[in-house]
Backbone as XML, in Angstrom:
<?xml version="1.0"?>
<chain id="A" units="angstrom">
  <residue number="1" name="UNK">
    <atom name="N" x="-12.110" y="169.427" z="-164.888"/>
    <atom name="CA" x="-12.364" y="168.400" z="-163.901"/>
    <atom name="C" x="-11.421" y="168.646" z="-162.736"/>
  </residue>
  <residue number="2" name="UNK">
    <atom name="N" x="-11.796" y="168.322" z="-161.551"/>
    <atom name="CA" x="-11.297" y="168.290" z="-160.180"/>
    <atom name="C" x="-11.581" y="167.600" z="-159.545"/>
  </residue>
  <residue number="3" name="UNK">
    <atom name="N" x="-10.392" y="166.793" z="-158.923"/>
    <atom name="CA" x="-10.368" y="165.566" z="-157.982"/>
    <atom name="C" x="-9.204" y="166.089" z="-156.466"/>
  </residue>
  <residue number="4" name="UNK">
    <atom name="N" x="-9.979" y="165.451" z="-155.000"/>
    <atom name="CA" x="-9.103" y="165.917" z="-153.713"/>
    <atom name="C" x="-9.259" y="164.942" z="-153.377"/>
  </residue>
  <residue number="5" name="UNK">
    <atom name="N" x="-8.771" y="164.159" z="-152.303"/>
    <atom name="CA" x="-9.182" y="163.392" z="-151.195"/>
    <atom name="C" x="-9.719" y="164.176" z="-150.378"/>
  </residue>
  <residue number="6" name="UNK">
    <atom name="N" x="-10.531" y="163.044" z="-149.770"/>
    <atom name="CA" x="-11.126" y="164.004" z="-148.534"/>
    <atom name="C" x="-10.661" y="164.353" z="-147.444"/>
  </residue>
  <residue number="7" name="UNK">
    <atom name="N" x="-11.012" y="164.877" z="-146.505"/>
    <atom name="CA" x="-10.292" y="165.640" z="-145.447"/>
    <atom name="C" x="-9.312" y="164.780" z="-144.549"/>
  </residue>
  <residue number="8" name="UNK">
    <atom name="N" x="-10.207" y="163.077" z="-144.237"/>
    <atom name="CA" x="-9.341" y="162.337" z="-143.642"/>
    <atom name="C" x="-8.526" y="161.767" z="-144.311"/>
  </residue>
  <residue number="9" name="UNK">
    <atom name="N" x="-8.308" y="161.992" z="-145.412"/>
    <atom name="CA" x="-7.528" y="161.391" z="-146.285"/>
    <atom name="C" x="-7.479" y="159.650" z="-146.567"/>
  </residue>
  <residue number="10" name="UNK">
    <atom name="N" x="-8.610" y="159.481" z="-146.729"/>
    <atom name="CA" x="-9.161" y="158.058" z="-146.875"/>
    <atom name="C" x="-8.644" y="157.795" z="-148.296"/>
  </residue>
  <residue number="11" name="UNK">
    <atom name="N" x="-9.423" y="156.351" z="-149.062"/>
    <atom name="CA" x="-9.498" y="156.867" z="-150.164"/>
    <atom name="C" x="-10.916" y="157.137" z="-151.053"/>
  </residue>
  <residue number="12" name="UNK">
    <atom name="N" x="-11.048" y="157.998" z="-150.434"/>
    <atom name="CA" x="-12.536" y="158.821" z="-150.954"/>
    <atom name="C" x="-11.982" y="159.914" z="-151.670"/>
  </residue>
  <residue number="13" name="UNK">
    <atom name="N" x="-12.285" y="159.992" z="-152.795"/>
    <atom name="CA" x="-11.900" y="161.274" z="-153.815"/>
    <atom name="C" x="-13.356" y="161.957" z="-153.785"/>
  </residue>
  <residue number="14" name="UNK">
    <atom name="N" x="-13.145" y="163.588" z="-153.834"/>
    <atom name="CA" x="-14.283" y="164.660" z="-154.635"/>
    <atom name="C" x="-13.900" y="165.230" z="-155.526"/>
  </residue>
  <residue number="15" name="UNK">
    <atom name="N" x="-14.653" y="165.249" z="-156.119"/>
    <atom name="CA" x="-14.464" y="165.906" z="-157.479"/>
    <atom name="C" x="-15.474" y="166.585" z="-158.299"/>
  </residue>
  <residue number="16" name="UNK">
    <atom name="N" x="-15.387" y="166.565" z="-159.198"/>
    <atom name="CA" x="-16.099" y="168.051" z="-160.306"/>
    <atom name="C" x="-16.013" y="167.936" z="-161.586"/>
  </residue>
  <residue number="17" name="UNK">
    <atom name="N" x="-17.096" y="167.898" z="-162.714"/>
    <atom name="CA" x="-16.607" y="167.993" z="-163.922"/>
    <atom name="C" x="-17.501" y="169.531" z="-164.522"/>
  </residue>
  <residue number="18" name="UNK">
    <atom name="N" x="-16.550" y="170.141" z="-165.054"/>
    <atom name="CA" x="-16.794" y="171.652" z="-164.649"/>
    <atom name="C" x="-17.458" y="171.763" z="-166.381"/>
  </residue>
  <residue number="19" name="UNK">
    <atom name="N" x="-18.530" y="172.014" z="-166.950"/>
    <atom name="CA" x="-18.598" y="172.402" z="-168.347"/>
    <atom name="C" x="-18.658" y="173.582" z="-168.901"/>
  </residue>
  <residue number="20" name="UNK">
    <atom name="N" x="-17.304" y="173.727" z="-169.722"/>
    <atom name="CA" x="-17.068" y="175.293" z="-169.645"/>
    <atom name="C" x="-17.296" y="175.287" z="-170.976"/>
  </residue>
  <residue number="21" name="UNK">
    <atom name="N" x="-17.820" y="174.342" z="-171.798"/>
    <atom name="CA" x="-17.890" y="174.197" z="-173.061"/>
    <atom name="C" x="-19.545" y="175.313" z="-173.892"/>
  </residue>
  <residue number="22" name="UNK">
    <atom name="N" x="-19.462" y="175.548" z="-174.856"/>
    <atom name="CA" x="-21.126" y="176.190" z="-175.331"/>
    <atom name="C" x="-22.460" y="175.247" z="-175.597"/>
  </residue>
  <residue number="23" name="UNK">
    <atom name="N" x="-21.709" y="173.560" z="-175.833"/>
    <atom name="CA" x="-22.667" y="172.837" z="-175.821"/>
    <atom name="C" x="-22.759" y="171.758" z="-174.409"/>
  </residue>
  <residue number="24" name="UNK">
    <atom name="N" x="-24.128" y="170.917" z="-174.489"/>
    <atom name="CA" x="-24.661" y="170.465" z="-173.484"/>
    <atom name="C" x="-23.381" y="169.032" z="-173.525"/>
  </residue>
  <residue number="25" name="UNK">
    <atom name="N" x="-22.856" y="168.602" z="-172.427"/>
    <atom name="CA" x="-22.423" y="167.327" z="-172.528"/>
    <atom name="C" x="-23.023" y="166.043" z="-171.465"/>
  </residue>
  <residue number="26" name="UNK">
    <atom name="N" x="-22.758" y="165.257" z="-171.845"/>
    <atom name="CA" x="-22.898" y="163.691" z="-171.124"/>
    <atom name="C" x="-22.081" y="162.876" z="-170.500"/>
  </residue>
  <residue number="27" name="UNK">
    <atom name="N" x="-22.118" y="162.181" z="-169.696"/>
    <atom name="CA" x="-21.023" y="161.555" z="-168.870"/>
    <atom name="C" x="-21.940" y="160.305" z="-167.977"/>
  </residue>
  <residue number="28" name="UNK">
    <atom name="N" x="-20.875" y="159.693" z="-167.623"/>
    <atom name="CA" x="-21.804" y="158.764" z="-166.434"/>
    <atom name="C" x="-20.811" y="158.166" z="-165.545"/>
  </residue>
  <residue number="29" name="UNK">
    <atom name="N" x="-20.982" y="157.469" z="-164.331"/>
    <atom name="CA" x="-20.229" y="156.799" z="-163.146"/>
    <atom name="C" x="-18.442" y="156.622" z="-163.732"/>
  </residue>
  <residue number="30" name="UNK">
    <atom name="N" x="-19.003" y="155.653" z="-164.326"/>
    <atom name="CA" x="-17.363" y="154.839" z="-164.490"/>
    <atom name="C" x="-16.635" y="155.976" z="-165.418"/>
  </residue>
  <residue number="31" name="UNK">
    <atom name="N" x="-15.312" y="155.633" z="-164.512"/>
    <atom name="CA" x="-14.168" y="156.009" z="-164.764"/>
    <atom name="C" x="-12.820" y="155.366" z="-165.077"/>
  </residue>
  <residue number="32" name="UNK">
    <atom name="N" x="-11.922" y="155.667" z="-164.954"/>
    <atom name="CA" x="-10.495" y="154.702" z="-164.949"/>
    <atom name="C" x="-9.838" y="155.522" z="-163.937"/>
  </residue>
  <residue number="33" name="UNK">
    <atom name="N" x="-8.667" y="154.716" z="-163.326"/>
    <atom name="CA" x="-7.640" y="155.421" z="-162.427"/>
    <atom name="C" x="-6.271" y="154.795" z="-162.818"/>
  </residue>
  <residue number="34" name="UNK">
    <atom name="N" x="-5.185" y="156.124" z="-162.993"/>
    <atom name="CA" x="-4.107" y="155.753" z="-163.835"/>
    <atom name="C" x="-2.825" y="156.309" z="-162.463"/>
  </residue>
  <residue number="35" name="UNK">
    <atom name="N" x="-2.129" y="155.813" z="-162.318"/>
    <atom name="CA" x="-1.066" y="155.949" z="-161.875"/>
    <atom name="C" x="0.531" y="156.808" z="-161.999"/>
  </residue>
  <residue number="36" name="UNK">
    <atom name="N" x="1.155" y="157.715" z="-161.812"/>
    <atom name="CA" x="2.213" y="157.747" z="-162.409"/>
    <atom name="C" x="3.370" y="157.016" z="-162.281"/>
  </residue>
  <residue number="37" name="UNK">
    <atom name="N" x="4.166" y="156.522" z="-163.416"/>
    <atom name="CA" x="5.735" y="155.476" z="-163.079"/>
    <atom name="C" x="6.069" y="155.410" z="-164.252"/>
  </residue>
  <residue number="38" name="UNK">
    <atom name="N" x="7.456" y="156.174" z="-163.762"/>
    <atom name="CA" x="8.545" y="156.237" z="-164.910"/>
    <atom name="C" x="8.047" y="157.452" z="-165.842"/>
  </residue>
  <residue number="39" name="UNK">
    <atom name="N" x="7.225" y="158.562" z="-165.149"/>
    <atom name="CA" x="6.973" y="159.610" z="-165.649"/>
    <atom name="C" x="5.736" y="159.278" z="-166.536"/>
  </residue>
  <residue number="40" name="UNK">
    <atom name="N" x="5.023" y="158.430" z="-166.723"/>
    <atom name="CA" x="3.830" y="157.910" z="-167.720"/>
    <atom name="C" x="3.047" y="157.327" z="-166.344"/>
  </residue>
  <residue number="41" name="UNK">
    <atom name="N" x="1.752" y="158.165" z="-166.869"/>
    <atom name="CA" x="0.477" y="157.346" z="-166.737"/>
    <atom name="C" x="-0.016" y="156.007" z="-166.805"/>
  </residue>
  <residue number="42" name="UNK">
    <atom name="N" x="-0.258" y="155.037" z="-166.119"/>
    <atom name="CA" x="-0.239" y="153.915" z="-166.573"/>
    <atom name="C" x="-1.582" y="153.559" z="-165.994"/>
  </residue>
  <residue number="43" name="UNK">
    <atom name="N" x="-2.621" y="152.494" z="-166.344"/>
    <atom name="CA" x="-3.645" y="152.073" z="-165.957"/>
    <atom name="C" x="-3.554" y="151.412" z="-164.975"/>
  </residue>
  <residue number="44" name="UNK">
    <atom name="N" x="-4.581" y="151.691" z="-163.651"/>
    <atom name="CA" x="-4.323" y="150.615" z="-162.216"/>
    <atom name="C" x="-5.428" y="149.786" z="-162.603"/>
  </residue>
  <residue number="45" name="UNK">
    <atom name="N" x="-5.152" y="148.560" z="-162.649"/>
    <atom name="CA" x="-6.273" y="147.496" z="-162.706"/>
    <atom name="C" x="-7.408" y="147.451" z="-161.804"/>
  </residue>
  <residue number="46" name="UNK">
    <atom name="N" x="-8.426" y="147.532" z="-162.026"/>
    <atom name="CA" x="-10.172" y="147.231" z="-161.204"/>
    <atom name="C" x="-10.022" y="146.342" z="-160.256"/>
  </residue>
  <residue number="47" name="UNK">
    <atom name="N" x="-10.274" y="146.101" z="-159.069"/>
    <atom name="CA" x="-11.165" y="144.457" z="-158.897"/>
    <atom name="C" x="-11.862" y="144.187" z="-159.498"/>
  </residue>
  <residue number="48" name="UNK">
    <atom name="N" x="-12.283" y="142.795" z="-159.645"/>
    <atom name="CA" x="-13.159" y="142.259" z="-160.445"/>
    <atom name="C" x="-14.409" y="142.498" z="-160.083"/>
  </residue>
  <residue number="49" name="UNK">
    <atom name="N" x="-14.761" y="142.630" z="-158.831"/>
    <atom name="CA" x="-16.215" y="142.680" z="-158.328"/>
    <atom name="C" x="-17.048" y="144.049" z="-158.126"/>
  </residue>
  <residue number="50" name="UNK">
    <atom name="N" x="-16.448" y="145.121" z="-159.488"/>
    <atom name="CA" x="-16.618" y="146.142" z="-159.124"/>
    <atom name="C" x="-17.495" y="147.044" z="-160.218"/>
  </residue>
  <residue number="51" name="UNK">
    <atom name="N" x="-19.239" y="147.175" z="-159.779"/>
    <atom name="CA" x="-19.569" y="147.946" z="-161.734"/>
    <atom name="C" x="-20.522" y="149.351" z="-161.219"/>
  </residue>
  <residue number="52" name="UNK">
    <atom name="N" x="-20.277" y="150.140" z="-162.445"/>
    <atom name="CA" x="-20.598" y="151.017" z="-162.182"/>
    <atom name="C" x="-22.386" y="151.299" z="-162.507"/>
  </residue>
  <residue number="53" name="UNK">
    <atom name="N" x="-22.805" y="152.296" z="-161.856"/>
    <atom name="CA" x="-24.649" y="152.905" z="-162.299"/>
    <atom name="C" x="-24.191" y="152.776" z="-164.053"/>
  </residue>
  <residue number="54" name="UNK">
    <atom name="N" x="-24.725" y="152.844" z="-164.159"/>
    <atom name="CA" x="-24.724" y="152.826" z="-166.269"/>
    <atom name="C" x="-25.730" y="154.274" z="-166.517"/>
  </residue>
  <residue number="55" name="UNK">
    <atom name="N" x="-26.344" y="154.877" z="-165.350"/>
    <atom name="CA" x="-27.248" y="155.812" z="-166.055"/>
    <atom name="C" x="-26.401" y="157.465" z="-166.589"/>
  </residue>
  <residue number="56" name="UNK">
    <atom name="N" x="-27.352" y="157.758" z="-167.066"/>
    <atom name="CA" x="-26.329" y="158.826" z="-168.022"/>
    <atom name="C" x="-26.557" y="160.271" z="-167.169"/>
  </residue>
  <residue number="57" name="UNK">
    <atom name="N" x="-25.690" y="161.071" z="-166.920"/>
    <atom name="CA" x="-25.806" y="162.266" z="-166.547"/>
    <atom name="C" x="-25.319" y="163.439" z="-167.673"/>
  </residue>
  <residue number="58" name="UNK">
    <atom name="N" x="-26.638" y="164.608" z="-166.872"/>
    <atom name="CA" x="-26.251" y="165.409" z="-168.372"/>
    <atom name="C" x="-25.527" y="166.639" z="-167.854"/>
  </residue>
  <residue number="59" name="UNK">
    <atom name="N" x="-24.753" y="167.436" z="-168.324"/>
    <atom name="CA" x="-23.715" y="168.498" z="-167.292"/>
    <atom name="C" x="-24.496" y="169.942" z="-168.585"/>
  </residue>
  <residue number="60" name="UNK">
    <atom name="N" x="-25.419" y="170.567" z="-168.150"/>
    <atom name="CA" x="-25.680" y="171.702" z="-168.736"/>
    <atom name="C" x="-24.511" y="172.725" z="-169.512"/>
  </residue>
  <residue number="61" name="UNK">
    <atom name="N" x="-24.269" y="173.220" z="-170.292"/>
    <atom name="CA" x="-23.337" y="174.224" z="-170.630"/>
    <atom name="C" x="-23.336" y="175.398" z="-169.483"/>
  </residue>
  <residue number="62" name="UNK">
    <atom name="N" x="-22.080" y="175.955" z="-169.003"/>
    <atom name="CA" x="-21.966" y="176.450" z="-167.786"/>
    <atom name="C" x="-21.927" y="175.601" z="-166.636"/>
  </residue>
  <residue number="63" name="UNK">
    <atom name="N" x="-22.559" y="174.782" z="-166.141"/>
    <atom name="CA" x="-22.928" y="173.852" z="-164.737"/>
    <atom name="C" x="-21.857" y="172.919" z="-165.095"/>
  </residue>
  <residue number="64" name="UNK">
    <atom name="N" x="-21.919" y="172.236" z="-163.489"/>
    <atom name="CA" x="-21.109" y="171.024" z="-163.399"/>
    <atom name="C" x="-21.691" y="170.153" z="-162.470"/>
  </residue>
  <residue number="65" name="UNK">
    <atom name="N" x="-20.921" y="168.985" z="-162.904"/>
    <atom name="CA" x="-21.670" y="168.126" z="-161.795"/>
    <atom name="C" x="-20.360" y="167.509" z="-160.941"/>
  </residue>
  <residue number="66" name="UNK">
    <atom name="N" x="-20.619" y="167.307" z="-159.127"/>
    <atom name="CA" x="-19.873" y="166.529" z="-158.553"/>
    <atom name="C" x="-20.288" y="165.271" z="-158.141"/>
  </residue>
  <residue number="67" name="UNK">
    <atom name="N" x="-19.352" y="165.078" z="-157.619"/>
    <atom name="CA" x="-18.967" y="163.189" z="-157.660"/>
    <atom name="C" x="-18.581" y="162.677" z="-156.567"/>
  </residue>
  <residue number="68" name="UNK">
    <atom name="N" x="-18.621" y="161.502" z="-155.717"/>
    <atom name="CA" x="-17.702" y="161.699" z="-154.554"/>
    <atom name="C" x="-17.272" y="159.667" z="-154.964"/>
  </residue>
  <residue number="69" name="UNK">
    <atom name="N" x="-16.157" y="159.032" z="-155.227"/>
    <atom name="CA" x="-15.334" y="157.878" z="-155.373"/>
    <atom name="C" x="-15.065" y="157.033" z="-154.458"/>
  </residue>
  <residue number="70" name="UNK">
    <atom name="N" x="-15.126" y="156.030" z="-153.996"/>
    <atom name="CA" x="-14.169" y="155.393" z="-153.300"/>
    <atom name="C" x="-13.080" y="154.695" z="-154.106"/>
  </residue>
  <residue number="71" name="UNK">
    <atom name="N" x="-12.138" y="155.094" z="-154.469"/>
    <atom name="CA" x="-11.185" y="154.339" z="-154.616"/>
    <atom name="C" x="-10.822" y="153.267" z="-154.257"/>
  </residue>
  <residue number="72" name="UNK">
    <atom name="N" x="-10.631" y="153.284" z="-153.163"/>
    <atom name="CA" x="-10.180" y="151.598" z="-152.360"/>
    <atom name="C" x="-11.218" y="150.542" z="-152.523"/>
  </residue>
  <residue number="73" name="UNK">
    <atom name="N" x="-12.656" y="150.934" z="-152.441"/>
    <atom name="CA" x="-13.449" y="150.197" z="-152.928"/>
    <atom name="C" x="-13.240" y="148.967" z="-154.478"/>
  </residue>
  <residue number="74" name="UNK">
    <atom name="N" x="-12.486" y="150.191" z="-155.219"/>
    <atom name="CA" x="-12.733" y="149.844" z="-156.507"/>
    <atom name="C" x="-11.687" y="149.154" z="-157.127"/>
  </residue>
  <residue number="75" name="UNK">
    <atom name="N" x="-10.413" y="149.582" z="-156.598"/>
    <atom name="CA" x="-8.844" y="149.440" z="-156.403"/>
    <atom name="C" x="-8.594" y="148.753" z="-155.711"/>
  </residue>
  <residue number="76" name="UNK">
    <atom name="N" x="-9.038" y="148.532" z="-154.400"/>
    <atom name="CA" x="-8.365" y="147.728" z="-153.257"/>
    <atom name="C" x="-7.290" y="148.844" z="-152.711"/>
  </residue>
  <residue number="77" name="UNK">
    <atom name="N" x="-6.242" y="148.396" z="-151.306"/>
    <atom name="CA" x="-4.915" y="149.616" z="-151.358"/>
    <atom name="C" x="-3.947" y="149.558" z="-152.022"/>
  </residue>
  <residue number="78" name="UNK">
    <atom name="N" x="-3.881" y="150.824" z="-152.393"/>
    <atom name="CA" x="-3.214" y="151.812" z="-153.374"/>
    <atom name="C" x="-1.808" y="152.326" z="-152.343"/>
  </residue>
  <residue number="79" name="UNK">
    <atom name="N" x="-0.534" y="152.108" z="-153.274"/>
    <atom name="CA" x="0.084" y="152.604" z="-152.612"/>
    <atom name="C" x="0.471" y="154.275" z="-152.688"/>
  </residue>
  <residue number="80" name="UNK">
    <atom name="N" x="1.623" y="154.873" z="-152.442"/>
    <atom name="CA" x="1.613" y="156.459" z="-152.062"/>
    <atom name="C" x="2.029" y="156.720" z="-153.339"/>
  </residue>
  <residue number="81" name="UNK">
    <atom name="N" x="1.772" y="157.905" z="-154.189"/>
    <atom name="CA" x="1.755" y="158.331" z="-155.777"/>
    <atom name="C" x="0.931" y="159.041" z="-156.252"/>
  </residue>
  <residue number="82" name="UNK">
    <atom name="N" x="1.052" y="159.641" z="-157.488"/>
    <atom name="CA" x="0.242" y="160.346" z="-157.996"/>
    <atom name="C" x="-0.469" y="159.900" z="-158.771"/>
  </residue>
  <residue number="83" name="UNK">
    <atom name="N" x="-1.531" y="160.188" z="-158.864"/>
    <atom name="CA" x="-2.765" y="159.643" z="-159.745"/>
    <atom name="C" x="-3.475" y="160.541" z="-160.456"/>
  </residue>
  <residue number="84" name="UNK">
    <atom name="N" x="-4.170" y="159.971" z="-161.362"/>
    <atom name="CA" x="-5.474" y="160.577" z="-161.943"/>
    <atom name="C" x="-6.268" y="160.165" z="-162.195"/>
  </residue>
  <residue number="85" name="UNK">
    <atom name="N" x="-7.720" y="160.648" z="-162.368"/>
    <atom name="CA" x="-9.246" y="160.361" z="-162.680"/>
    <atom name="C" x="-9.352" y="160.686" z="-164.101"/>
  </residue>
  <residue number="86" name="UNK">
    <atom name="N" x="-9.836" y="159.321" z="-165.070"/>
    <atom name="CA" x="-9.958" y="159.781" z="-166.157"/>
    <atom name="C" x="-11.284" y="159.424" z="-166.730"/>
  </residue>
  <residue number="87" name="UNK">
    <atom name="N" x="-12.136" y="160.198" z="-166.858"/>
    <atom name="CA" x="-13.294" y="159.988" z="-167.024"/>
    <atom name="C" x="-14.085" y="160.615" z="-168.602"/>
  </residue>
  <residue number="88" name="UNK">
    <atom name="N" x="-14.770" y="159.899" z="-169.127"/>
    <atom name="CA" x="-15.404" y="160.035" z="-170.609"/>
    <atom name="C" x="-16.332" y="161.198" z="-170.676"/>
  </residue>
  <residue number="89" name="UNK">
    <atom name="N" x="-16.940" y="162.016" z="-171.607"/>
    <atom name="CA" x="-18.418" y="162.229" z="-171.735"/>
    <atom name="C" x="-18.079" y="162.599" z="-173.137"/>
  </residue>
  <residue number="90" name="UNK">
    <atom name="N" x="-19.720" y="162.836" z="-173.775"/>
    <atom name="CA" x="-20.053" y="163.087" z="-175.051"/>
    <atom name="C" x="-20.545" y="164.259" z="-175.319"/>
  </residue>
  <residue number="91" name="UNK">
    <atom name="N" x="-19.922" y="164.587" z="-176.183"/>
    <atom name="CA" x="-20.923" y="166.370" z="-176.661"/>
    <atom name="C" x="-21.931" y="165.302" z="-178.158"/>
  </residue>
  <residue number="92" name="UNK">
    <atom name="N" x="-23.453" y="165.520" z="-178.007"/>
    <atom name="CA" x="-23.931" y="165.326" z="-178.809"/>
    <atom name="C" x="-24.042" y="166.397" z="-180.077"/>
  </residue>
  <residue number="93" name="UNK">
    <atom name="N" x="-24.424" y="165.400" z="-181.294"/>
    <atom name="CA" x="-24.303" y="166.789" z="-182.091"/>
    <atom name="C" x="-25.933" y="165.867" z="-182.358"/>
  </residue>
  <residue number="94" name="UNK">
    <atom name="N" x="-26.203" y="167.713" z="-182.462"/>
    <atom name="CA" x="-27.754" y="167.929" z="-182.518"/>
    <atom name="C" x="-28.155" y="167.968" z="-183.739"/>
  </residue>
  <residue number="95" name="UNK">
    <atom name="N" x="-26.835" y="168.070" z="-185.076"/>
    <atom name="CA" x="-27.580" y="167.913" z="-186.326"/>
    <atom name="C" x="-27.619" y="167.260" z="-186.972"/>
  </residue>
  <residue number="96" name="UNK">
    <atom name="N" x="-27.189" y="165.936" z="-186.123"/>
    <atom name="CA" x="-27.091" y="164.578" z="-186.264"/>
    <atom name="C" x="-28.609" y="164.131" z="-185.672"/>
  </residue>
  <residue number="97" name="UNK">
    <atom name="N" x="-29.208" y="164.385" z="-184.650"/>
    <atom name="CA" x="-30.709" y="164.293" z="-184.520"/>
    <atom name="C" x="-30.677" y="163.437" z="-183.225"/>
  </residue>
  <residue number="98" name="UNK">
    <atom name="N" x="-29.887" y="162.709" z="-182.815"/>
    <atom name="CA" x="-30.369" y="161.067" z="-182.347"/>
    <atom name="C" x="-28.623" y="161.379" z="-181.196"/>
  </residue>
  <residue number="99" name="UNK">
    <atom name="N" x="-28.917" y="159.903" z="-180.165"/>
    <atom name="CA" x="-28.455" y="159.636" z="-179.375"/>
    <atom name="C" x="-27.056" y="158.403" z="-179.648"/>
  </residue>
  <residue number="100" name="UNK">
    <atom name="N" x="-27.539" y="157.981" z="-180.867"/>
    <atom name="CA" x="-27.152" y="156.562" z="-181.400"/>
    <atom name="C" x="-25.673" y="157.020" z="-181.575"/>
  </residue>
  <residue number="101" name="UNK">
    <atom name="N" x="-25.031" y="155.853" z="-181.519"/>
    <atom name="CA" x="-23.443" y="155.545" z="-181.466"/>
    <atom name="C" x="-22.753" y="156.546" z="-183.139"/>
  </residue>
  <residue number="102" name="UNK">
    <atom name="N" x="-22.031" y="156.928" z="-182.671"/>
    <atom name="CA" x="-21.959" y="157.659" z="-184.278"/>
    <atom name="C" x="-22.271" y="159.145" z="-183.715"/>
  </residue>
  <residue number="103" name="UNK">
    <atom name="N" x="-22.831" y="159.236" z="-183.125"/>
    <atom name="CA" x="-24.006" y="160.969" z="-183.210"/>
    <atom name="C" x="-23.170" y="161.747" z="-182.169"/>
  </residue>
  <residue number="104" name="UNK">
    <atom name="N" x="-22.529" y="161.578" z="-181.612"/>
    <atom name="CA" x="-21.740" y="162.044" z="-180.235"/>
    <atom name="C" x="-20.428" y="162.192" z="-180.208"/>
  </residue>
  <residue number="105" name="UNK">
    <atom name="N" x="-19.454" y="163.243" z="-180.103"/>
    <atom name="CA" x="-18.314" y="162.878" z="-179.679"/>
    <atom name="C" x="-17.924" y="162.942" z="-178.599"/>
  </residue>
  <residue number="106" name="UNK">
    <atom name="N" x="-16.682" y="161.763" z="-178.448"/>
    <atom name="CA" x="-16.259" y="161.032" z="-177.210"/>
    <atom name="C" x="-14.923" y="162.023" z="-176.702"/>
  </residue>
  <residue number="107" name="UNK">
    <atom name="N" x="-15.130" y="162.801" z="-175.821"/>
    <atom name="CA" x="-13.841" y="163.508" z="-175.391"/>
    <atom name="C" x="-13.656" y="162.711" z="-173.731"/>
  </residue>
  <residue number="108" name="UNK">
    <atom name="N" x="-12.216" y="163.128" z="-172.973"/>
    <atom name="CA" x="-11.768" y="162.875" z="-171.985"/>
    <atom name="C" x="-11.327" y="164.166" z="-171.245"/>
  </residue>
  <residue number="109" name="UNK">
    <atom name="N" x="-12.092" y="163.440" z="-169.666"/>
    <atom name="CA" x="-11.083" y="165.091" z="-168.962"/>
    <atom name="C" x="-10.488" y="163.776" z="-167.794"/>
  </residue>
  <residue number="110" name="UNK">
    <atom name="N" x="-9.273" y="164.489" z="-166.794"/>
    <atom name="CA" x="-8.780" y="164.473" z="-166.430"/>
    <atom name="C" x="-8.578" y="165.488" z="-165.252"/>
  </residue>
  <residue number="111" name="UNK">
    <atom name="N" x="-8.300" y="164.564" z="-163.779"/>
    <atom name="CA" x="-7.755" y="165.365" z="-162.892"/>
    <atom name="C" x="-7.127" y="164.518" z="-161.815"/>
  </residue>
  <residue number="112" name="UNK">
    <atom name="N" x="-5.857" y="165.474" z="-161.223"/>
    <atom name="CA" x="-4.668" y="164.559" z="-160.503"/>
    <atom name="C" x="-4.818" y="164.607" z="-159.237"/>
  </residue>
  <residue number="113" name="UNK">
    <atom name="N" x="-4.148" y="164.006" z="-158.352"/>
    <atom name="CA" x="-4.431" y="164.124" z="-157.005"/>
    <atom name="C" x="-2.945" y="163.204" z="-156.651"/>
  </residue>
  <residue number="114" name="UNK">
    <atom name="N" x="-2.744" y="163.599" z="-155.162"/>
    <atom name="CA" x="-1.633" y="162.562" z="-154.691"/>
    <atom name="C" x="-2.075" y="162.146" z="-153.396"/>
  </residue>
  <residue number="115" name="UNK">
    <atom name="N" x="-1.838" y="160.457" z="-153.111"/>
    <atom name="CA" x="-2.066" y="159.825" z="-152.388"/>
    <atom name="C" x="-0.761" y="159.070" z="-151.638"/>
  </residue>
  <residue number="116" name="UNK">
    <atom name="N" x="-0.489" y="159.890" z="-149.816"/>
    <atom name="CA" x="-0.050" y="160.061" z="-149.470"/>
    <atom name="C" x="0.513" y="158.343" z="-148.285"/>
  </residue>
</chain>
């Protein structure tokens, strides 16, 4: 995974979730955004008025898919620090048959950025 601000340095993040894996994975919108302090990651709280597409995207083995964030949207302002994008997807297992809760595992990627 790969996360930049954009050129004007708003808070618009781009990013990338790169699948370098042999099987097909899953992912969708929502994410979390974590902060660094005191050398730990820590969770930045949402606004409340803030939800994500729920639909599912599928990242082919080899392919990736990009993304483009507003942060501030989602956050409100953020002060200057390092951050990261931590975002879910599922590798299904296929000899499990089905989509259903149970059938998938739940991994995390990650990528940092600093906001200036």
């Amino acid at each position: 995974m790969s996360a930049a601000l954009t050129e004007d340095e708003t808070a618009i993040v781009e990013g990338a979730i790169f699948n370098k894996t042999e099987k097909d994975i899953e992912t969708g919108e929502e994410y979390t955004l974590e902060v660094l302090k005191d050398g730990s990651f820590v969770e930045v709280p949402r606004l409340n008025s803030v939800a994500f597409n729920l639909g599912l995207i599928q990242i082919l083995s080899g392919d990736e898919s990009s993304y483009r964030i507003d942060i501030g949207r989602a956050y409100g302002d953020l002060e200057a620090g390092r951050y990261r994008i931590v975002q879910k997807y599922w590798v299904r297992n296929k000899e499990k048959g089905s989509r259903k809760e149970g059938n998938a595992d739940e991994e995390t990627v990650t990528a940092e950025f600093d906001l200036d």
